[in-house]
N, C-alpha and C positions, 0 to 999 in steps of 0.2 A: 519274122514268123515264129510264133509259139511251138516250142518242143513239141512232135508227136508222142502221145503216151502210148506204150504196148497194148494191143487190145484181144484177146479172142474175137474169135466170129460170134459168138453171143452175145458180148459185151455190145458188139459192133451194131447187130439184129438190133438189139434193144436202145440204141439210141439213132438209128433211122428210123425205128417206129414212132419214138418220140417226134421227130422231126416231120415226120406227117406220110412215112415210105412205106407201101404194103405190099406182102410176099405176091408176086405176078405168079413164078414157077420155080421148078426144078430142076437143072441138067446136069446129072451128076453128081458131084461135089459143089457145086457152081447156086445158089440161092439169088434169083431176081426179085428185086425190090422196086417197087416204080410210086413215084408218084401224083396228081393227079394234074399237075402243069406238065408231064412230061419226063420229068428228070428220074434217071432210074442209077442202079444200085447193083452190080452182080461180085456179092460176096461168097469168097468161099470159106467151104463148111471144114474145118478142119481141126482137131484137137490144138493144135500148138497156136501162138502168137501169130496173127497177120504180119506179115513183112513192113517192115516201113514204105514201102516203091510204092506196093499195093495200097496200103493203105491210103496214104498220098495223093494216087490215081482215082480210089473212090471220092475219097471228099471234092475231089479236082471235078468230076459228072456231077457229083448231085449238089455241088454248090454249096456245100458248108465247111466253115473255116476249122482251123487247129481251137481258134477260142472258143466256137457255137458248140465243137466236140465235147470242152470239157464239160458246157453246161450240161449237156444232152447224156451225157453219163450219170 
């Protein structure tokens, strides 16, 4: 498996959009993302770097790999 690169929650936003994931809502600090087969996305909004677990666990629901990440950046 290809390294995770550090991401912010922007960086992150911006390549689910690419990947076809639109904002559903808001809980919190919490941003849901879904897309239109189902597979959803709940990132948090938060100034510093997504953790690696987190990050990990996202791509692990909405099905896209460490390699499809970097494209989508």
């Amino acid at each position: 498996m290809p390294k995770l690169p550090l991401l912010t929650s922007r960086e992150l936003v911006r390549a689910l959009r690419r990947a076809g994931f639109e904002f559903v809502r808001q809980s919190g600090s919490h941003a849901i993302y879904q897309r239109e087969d189902g597979r959803f996305a709940n990132v948090p909004i938060h100034d510093n770097d997504i953790p690696l677990g987190t990050l990990r666990a996202i791509l692990k629901t909405t099905g896209i790999s460490a390699e499809n990440l970097k494209d989508l950046r």
